[in-house]
N, C-alpha and C positions, 0 to 999 in steps of 0.2 A: 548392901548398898541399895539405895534408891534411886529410881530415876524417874524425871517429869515428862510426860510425851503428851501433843496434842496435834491435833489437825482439824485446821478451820474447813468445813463442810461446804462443797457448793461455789466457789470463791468465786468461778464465774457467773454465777446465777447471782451473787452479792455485786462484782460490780457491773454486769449489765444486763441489772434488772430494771434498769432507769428508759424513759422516751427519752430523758433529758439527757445532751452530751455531756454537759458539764456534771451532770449527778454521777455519770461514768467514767471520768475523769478523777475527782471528787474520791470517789469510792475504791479505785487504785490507791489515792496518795492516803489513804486512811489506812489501807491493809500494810503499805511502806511503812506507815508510821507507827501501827500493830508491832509491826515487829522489832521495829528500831527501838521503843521501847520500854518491849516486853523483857529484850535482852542487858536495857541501860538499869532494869530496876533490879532486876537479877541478878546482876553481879553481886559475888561476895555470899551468895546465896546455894546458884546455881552454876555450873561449866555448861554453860547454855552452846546449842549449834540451833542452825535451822534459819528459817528464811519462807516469804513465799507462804506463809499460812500453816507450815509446817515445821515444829522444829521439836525437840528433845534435850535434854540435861541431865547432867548424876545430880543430885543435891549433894553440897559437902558435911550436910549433917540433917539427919533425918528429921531431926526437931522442927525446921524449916518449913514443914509442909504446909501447914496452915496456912501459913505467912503467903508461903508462894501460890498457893490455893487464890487466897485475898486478891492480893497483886492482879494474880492473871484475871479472875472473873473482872475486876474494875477496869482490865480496859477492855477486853471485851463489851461490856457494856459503854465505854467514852470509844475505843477508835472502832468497832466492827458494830456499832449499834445495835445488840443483842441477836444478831445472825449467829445460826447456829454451829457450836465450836465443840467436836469431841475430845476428852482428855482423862489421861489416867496416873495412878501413881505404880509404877510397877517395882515388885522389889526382886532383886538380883537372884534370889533362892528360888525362885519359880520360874527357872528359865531350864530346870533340869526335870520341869515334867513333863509326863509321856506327849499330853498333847501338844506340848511345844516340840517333841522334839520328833514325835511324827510330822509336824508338818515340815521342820528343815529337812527330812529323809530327800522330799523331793524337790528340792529347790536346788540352781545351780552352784557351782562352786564358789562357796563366800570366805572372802577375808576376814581374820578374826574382829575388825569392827564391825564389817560386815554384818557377820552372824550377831552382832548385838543389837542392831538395828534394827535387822529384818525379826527379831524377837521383840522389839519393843513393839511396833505398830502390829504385831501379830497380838499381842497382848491388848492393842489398845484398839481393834475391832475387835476382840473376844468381847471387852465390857462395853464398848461404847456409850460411855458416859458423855450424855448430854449436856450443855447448859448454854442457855438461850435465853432472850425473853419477850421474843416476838412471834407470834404462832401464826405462818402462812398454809391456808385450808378452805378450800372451795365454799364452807360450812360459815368462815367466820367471814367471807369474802362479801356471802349472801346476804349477810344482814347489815350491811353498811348499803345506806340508800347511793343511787348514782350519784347523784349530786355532792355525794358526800367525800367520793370516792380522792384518791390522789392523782390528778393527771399526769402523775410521771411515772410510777408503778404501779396504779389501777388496783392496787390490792388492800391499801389501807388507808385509814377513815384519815381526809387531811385536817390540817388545824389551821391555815390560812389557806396562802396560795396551794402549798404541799404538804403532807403527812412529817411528822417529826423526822422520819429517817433521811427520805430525798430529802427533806431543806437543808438537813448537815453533812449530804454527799454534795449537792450543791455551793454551799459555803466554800467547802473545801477546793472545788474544783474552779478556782479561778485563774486566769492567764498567769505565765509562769514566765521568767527569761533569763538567759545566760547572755554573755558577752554579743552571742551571733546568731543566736537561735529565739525566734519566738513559741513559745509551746500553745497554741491558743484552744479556747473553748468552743469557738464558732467555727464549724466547716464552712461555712459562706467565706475565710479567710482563706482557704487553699485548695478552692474549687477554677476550673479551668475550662473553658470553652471551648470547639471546632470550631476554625476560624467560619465566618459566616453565620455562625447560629448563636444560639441565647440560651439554650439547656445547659447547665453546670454539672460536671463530672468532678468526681473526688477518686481518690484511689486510695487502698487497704493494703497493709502489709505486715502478716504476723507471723514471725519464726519463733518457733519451740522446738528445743534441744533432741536429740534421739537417741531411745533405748539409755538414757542417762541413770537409771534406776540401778540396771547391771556393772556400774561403774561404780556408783559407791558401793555398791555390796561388795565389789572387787578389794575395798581398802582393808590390809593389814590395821593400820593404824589410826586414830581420828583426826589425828593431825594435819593426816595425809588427806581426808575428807573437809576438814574446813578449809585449808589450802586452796582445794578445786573449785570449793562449792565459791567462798571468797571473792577467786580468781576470777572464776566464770561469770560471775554475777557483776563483778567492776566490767569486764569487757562488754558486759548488755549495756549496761549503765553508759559506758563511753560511749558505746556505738550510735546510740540514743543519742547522742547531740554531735558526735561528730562525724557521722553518714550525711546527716541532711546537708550540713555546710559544704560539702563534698558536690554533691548529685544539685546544687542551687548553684553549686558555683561563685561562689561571692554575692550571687544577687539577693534581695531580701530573703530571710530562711525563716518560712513561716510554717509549724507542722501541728500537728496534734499526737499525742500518745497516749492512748487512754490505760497502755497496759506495758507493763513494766516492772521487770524482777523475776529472780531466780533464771531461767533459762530462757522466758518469755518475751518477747519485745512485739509489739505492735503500732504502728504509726500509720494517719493518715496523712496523705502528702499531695501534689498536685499529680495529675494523671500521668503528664512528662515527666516525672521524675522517678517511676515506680521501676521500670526494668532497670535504671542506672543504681536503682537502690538496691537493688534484689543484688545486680553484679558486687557493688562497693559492699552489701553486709556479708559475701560469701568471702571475699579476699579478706578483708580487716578480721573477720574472723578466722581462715585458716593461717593467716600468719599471727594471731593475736592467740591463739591457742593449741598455737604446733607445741610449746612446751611446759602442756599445763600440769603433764605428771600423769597424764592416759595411759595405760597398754593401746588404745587405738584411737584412731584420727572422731576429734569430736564432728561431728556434721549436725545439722537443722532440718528441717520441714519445713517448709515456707510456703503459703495459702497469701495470695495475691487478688485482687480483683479493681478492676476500674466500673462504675456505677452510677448514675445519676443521683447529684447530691441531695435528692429530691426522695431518694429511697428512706424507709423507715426505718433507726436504729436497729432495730431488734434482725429487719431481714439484713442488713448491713453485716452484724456479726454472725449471725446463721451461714449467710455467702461464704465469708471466708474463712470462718471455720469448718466447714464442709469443704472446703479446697484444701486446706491445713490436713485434714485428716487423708484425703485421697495422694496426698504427696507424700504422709505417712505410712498408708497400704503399701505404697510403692516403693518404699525405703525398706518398709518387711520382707514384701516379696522377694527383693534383690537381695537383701540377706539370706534366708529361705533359698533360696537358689541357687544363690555363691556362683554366679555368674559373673557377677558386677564387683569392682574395689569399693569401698566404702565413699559414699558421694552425698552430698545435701540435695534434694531433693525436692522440689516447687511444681507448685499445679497453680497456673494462672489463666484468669478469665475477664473478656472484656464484655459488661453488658450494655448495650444501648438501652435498657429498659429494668425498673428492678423488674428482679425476677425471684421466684420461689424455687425453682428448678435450675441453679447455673450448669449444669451438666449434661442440659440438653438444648434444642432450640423449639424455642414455645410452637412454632409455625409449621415444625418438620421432628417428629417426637417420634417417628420410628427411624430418622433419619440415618444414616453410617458414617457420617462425622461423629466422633468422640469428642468435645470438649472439658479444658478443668482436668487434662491427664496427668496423673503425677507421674514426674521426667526428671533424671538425673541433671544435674547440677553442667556435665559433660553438655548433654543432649541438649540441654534448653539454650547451651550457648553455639550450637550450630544450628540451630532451627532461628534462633536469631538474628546471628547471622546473615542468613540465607533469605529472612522475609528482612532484612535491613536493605540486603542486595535489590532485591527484587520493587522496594518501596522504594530506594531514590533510582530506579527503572521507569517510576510511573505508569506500572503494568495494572493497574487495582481492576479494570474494566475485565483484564485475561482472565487477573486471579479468582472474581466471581464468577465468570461463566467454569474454570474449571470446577468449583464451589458445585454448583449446578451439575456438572457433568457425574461429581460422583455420588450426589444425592439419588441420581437416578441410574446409574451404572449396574448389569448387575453380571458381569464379568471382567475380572481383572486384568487379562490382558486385552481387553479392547480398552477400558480406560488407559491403562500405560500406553499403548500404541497411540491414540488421542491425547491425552496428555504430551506426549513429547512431540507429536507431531503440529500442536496447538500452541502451544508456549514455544517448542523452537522457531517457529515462524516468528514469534512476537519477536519486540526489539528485546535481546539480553540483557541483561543485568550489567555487563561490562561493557556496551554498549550495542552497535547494528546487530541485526536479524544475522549469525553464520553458524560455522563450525562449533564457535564455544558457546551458542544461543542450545543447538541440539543437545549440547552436553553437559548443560547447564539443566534442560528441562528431563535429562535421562537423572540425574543427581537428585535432582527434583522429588521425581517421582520414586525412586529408592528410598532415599533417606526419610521423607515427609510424607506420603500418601500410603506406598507398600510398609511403613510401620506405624500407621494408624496414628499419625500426628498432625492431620491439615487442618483439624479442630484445634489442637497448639496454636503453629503457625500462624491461622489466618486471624486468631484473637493478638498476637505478637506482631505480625503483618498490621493488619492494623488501628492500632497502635501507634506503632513509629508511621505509618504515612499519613496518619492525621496531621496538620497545623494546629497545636492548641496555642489557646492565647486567653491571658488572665484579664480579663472584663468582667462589668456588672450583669454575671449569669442571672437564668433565673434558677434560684438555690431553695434550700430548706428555709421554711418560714420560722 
């Protein structure tokens, strides 16, 4: 028996390798349409699965190969624009040799699709057949005058405005709309202001799935794996247009989503509508896949960040995929530990400035505030809470001077003693200066300071005590 396996290389360095938001846009709906089809041409060929840049088939007759050889290279070159795509033909007889079967010795326990899977893509980094037809290299980079260059991915020689490739991520990526949702291209469309100012803020919000790799290797059957993979991939798809209607409210639902499929969802959204997104994608999610056919509860990683829309794409996606991955340390660790039940997991950051560094503050870089922590799904919703409380308190003047107090602190119970004898004084969260003010600010300091989360908090604090308000900011040019 034969089978066809490939995986497109790089997938985020393909769609955002662009200045241009729409070329990254663009460049998602091209890789959707890679696969949609690669699998429509397929049929009758191959028992195609896969998705997401990644997929595999038996061929039902070996004769095929060529054929499907054909097929695949010509849209690689029409939807991936010659970006580089590994793939092999692996035949079923070579899955009983030694070095195949040294390396399952140490892999965990696989279900028998499992064990056919984690044998193809083992076969298919063994050869990794290339086929490309665009060669990205510091070398070929040099010899294209400035002038000459693309100014949306600086790497290759353009032929008008843009290089052949951005002009047809661009093409692609034009405004998009459902019955209630605008999907648009321009961030100037869902940037948001502090009331009194003119700087436009935009907000980021990307969940990817966890440990999902040990879940198909877990399937007996393949059935059992298209099923999930399927499943899981309609409920992105939904959540994508019907979270924002949700967290807008009825009022115009304007977003962006440059990234989209397989386990991945990404949207830009207004600033005020980020933490009401992060709550609505965790519920719609756990009740949208309590019964997707798991041994265990699926949960996400979520990389959050609000930014001046004025920041550059490139550190745009850096930010919060560096938050993404830090909410995924912390998804490990608690596995690892077996402390924790299984929980999704978000590391969120507010910057008033872009920044190269969200994980620290430019100003105070040995500082002991931790910002951008990744925090269980539990935690982030009483640290919210808690700065919700404290934010329609109208305490922000207390909250920075404690800010202050523990930048320069350097024993812990003189902060806590200061801390609760400084905030209980203030006026409480429930309202005058008393009893539940003291016990408010001892809570405080347990839950939020003594577990190394006032860098959470006070990017979540505020947040909600801002006034945003949608005016002509000043945005990305």
């Amino acid at each position: 028996m034969l089978y066809f396996v490939y995986d497109v290389r790089g997938i985020k360095k393909f769609i955002f390798e662009s200045l241009e938001f729409k070329a990254v846009i663009g460049a998602s709906e091209l890789l959707r349409k890679f696969d949609e089809e690669l699998r429509e041409k397929l049929k009758g060929k191959v028992d195609f699965y896969g998705g997401g840049g990644t997929g595999f088939g038996k061929l039902k007759d070996p004769s095929y190969k060529n054929e499907v050889e054909s097929i695949f290279k010509d849209l690689v070159k029409e939807k991936l624009l010659g970006h580089t795509v590994i793939y092999d033909f692996v035949d079923e007889n070579s899955f009983e040799d030694k070095e195949f079967q040294g390396k399952l010795q140490s892999a965990a326990k696989l279900g028998n699709f499992g064990k056919t899977m984690s044998k193809l893509f083992f076969a298919l980094n063994l050869k990794k057949t290339r086929f490309d037809t665009y060669k990205d290299s510091i070398g070929i980079i040099a010899q294209i005058p400035k002038d000459k260059l693309c100014p949306s991915c600086m790497k290759r020689e353009k032929i008008s405005d843009y290089c052949e490739v951005c002009s047809k991520k661009i093409e692609m990526g034009k405004e998009t709309k459902n019955d209630s949702v605008k999907f648009t291209p321009n961030l100037t469309d869902i940037s948001e202001c502090i009331k009194g100012q003119s700087k436009g803020y935009i907000a980021v919000f990307y969940a990817d799935g966890n440990s999902l790799g040990d879940i198909y290797l877990s399937f007996d059957r393949i059935e059992d794996y298209e099923k999930f993979t399927r499943e899981l991939s309609t409920a992105i798809e939904d959540a994508r247009v019907s979270l924002p209607q949700k967290v807008y409210g009825g009022k115009e639902c304007i977003v962006a989503s440059p990234l989209t499929g397989g386990d991945d969802l990404m949207l830009f959204v207004s600033p005020s509508k980020l933490i009401p997104l992060i709550e609505e994608f965790v519920n719609f999610m756990d009740k949208r896949l309590e019964n997707i056919g798991s041994s265990r509860k699926i949960t996400f990683s979520i990389g959050a960040v609000i930014l001046p829309a004025e920041t550059p794409l490139n550190l745009i996606f850096e930010a919060v995929e560096e938050l993404q991955d830090k909410a995924k340390e912390s998804h490990q660790k608690a596995l690892e530990d077996g402390t924790k039940e299984e929980d999704h997991y978000i590391a969120l950051r507010y910057l008033t400035e872009s920044s190269f560094t969200p994980h620290i503050e430019e100003d105070y870089p040995s500082a002991k505030i931790v910002y951008g922590k990744g925090i269980s799904y539990k935690e982030f919703e009483m640290v919210k809470n808690i700065a919700e409380n404290y934010a329609k308190a109208g305490l922000k003047s207390k909250i920075n001077t404690i800010k202050d107090m523990i930048r320069s602190s350097d024993s812990a119970s003189e902060l806590e003693i200061s801390t609760i004898y400084f905030l209980g004084r203030a006026e409480g969260s429930g309202g005058s200066a008393g009893k539940d003010s003291f016990k408010e600010a001892a809570e405080f300091y347990k839950n939020i300071i003594n577990k190394d989360m006032f860098g959470v908090f006070y990017d979540i604090y505020s947040v909600l005590s801002n006034e945003w308000e949608v005016k002509k900011c000043q945005n990305q040019s």
